[in-house]
C-alpha positions in Angstrom: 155.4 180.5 -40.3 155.7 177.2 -38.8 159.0 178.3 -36.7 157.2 181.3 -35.7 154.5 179.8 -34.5 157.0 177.5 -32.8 158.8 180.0 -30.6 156.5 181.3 -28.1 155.5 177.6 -27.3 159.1 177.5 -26.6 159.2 180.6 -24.4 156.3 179.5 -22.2 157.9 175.6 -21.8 161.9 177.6 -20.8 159.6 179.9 -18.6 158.1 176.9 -16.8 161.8 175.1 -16.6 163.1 178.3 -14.9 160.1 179.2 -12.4 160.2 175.0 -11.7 164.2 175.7 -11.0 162.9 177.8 -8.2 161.0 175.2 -6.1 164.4 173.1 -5.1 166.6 176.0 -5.2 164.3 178.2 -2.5 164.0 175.1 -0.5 167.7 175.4 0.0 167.5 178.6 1.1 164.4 178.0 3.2 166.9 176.7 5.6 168.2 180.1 6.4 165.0 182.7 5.8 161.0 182.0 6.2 158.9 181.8 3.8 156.9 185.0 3.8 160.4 187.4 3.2 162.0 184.6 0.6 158.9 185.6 -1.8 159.6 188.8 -0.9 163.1 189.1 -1.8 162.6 186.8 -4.9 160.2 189.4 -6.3 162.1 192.2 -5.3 165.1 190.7 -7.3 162.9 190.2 -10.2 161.6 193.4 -10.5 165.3 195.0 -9.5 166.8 192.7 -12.2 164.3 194.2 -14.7 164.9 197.4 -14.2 168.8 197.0 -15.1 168.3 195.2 -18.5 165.7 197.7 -19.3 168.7 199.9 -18.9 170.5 198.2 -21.1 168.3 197.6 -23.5 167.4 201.3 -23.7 171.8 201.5 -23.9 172.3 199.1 -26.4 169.2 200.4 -29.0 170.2 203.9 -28.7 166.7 205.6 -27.0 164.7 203.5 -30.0 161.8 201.5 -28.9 161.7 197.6 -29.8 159.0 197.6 -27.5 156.0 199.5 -27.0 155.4 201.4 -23.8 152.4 201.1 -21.1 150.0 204.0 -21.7 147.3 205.1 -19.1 145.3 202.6 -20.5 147.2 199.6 -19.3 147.5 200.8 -16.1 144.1 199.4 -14.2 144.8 196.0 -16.0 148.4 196.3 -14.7 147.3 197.6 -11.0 144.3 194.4 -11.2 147.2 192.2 -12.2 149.2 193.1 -9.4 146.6 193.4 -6.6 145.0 189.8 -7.6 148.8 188.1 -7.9 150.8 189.6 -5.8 148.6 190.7 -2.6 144.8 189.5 -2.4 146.0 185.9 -3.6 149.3 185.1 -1.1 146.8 186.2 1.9 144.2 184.3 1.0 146.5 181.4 0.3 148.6 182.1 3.9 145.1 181.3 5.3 144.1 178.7 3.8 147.1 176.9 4.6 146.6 177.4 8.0 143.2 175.9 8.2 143.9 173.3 5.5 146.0 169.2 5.2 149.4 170.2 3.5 148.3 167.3 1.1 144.8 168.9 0.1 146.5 172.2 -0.5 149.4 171.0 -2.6 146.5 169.7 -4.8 143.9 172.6 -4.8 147.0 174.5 -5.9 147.3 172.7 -9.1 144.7 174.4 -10.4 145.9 177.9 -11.0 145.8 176.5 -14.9 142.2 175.5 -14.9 140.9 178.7 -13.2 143.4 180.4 -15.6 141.2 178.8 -19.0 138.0 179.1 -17.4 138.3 182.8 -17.0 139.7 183.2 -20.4 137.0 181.1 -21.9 134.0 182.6 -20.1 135.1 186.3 -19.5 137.6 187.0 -22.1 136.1 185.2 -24.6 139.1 183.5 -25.7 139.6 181.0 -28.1 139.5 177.4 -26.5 138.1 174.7 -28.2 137.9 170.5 -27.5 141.5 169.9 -27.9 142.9 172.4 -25.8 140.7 171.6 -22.7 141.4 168.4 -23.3 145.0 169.7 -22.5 144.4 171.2 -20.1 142.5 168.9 -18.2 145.2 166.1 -18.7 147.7 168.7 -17.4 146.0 169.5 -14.6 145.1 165.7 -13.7 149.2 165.2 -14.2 149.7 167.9 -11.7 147.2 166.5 -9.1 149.2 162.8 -9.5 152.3 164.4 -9.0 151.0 166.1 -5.8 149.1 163.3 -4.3 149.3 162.4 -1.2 147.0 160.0 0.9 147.5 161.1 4.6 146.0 164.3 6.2 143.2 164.7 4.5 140.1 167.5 4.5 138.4 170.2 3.3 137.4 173.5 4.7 137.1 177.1 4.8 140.5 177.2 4.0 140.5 174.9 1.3 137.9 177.0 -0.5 140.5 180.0 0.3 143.6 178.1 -1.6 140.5 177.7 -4.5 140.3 181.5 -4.8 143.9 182.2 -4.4 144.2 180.1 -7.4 141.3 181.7 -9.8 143.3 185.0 -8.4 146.2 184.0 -10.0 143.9 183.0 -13.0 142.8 186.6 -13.0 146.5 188.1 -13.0 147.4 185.8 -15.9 144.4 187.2 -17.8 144.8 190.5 -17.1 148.3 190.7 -17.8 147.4 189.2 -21.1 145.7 192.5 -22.0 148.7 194.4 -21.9 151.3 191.4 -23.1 151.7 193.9 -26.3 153.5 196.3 -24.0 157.3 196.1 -22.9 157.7 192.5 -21.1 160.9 194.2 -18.9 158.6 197.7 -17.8 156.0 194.8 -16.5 158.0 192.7 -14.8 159.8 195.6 -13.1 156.7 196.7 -11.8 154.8 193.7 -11.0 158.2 192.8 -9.0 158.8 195.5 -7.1 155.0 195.8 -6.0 154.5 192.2 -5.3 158.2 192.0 -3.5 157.2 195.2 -1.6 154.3 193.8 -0.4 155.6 190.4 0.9 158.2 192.0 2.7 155.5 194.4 4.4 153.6 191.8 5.0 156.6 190.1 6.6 157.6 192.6 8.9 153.8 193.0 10.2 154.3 189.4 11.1 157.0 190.0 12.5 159.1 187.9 10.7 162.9 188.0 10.7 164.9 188.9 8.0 168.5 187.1 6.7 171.6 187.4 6.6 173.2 189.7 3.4 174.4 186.9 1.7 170.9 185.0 1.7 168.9 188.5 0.7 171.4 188.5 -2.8 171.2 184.9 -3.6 167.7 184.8 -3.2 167.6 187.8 -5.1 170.0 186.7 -7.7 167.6 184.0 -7.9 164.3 186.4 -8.5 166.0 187.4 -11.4 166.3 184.3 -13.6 163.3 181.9 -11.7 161.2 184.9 -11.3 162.5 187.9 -13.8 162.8 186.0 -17.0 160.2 183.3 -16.7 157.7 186.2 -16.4 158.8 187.8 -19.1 159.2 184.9 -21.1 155.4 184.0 -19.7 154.5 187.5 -21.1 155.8 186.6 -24.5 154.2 183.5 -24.6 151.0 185.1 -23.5 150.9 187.5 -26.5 151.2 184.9 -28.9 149.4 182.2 -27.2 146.7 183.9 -25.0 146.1 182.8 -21.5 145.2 178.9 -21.9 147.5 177.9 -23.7 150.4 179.6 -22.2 149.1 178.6 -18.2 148.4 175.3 -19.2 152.2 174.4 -20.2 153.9 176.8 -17.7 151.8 174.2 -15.6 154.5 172.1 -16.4 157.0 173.7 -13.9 156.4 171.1 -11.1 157.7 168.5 -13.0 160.9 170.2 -13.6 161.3 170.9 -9.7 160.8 167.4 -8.9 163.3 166.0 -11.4 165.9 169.2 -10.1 164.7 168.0 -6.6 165.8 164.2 -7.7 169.3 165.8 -8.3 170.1 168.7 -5.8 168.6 167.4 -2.9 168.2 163.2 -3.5 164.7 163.3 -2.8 163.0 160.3 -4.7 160.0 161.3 -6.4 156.7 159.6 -5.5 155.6 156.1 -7.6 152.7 158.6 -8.9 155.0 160.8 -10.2 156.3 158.0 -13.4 152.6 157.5 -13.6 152.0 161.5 -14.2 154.8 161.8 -16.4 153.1 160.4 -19.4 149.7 161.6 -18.8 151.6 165.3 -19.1 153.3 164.7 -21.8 150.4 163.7 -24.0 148.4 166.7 -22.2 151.6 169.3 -24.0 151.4 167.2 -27.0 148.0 168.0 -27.3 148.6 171.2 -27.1 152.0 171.7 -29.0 150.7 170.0 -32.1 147.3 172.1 -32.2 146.6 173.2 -35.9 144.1 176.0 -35.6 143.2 177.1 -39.7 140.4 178.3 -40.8 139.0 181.6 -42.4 138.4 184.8 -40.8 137.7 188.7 -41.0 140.1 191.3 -39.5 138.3 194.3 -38.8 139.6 198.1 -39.3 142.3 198.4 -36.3 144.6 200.4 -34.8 147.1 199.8 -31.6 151.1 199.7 -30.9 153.2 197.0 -30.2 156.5 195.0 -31.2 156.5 193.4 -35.0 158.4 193.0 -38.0 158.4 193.3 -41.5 156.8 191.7 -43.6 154.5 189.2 -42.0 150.9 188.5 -43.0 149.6 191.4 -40.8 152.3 193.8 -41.0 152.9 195.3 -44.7 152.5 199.2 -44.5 155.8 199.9 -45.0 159.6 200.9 -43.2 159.8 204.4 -45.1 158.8 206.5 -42.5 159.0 203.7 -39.3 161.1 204.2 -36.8 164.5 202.3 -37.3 164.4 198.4 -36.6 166.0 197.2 -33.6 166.9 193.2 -33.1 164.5 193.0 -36.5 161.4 194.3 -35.4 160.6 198.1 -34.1 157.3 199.2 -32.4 155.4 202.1 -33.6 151.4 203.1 -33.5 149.9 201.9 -37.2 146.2 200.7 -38.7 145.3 197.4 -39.6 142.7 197.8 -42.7 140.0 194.9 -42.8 141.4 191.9 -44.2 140.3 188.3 -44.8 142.4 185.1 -45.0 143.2 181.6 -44.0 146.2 180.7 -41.9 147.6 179.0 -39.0 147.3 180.7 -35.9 146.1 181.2 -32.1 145.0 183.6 -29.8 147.6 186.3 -30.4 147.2 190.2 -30.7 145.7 189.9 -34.3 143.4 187.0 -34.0 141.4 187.4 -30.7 138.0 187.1 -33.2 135.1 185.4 -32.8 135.2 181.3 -33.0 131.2 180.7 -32.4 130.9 179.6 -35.7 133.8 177.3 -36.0 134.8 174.2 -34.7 138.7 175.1 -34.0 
């Protein structure tokens, strides 16, 4: 139980190092494309990228399903995922950075993680008690050190238009909780190629130029791993963790861009940023060493999604299940009500109630 509950902790810190990867690398190519058709490109190749390991994962498991597929149901949280991440909050953020310091913006955009738990909490009804916004917040103020920056100062309109772009992004991460049960690769493929579509519309409204071949494929090439599998490792994490959690240490990922930063381009980070180091790391201590126990009620369920056999929610039987792939298949079954006491967090079997404990 403990490595299990270990793992997706793991997938949403890798998922931070590899979107963090991206910061240093795209300024690299920034020297060759503008921003607008970079994102677009970077999407593109994550969603492009997606859509040939899904082949090959379909290849390599013979036509049987490790992972569940989206059903008409997913598809407004999917479509709400992808209009507030991918297209309402990159024009409202384009114009607030026109109206806005560059050092006010690169701290209003820090926090994507606290709109991210404030939607959970309040809408979603998540489970997020003293500890964990006490990790969050420490995150957050480690993010804010890091992106400090005394000259050019103000607020405005367009500050308030970075604010939303941010709860936006809180709203994507949310929503694409709902369907986290679903096939990480069919999500990423599609949030890719709509997001990528859209930036590189967008682009060509502006009229901005596009690159050079060789720049479009590394900057693809780089969608895939920055992009493709930190989302999909995101999504993982998001199933077990639930949003709050899993924003709050893929908040992280500016840290790993500065050190990368440090080392591809010799840019010395900031005094603050020594200072915001260990404010961070007790923030994902905080939040790595959580130990949520207590007892609860499992209602009467049913739904479809990965899992294995046996675990402590999963023990109807492989008789007639569909063969196991990598260890664990995915196949519509029923939860009967159960009771017990265990370790655990937000994930697809424990999104109760918590008004009556204390965490």
């Amino acid at each position: 139980m403990v490595k299990k509950q270990f793992v997706p902790y793991l997938q949403a810190l890798l998922a931070a190092i590899l979107f963090g990867a991206s910061a240093p690398l795209s300024k690299l190519l920034l020297n060759f494309v503008e921003p607008i058709p970079l994102a677009g490109f970077l999407y593109l190749g994550s969603g492009i990228g997606a859509l040939v390991f899904l082949g090959i994962q379909n290849w390599l498991n013979h036509g049987h399903a490790a992972e569940a597929r989206l059903t008409g149901r997913e598809i407004p949280w999917l479509l709400g995922a992808i209009f507030a991440g991918g297209v309402a909050a990159p024009i409202l953020l384009l114009i607030g950075l026109q109206k806005t310091p560059a050092s006010t913006a690169s701290l209003l955009l820090n926090f994507e993680a606290a709109g991210t738990t404030l939607i959970a909490l309040l809408f979603f009804r998540e489970a997020v008690d003293k500890r964990i916004l006490w990790a969050v917040g420490l995150i957050t103020l480690a993010s804010i050190l890091l992106s400090w920056n005394s000259s050019a100062w103000g607020f405005s309109l367009g500050a308030l238009g970075i604010l939303a772009a941010c709860l936006l992004w809180g709203l994507d991460n949310n929503f694409t909780r709902q369907i986290s049960a679903k096939d990480p690769l069919v999500i990423v493929a599609l949030k890719g190629l709509g997001a990528g579509s859209f930036s590189l519309l967008l682009s060509r409204v502006l009229g901005k130029p596009l690159p050079g071949l060789l720049t479009i494929l590394l900057a693809m090439l780089l969608g895939v791993v920055s992009y493709g599998l930190s989302i999909r490792l995101f999504i993982l994490a998001l199933r077990a963790l639930g949003a709050a959690r899993t924003s709050s240490l893929f908040a992280t990922a500016p840290f790993v861009g500065t050190l990368l930063s440090l080392f591809l381009l010799h840019e010395l980070p900031p005094f603050l940023f020594w200072l915001s180091i260990p404010v961070m790391l007790v923030g994902a201590w905080l939040m790595l060493s959580e130990q949520h126990v207590h007892s609860h009620v499992h209602m009467p369920s049913e739904h479809i999604h990965s899992h294995v056999h046996p675990d402590d929610h999963h023990d109807h039987g492989t008789v007639a299940d569909p063969p196991l792939v990598n260890g664990s298949h995915s196949h519509w079954h029923r939860h009967d009500r159960l009771e017990h006491t265990h370790l655990h967090t937000p994930d697809l079997h424990h999104r109760h109630d918590h008004s009556s404990n204390d965490g």
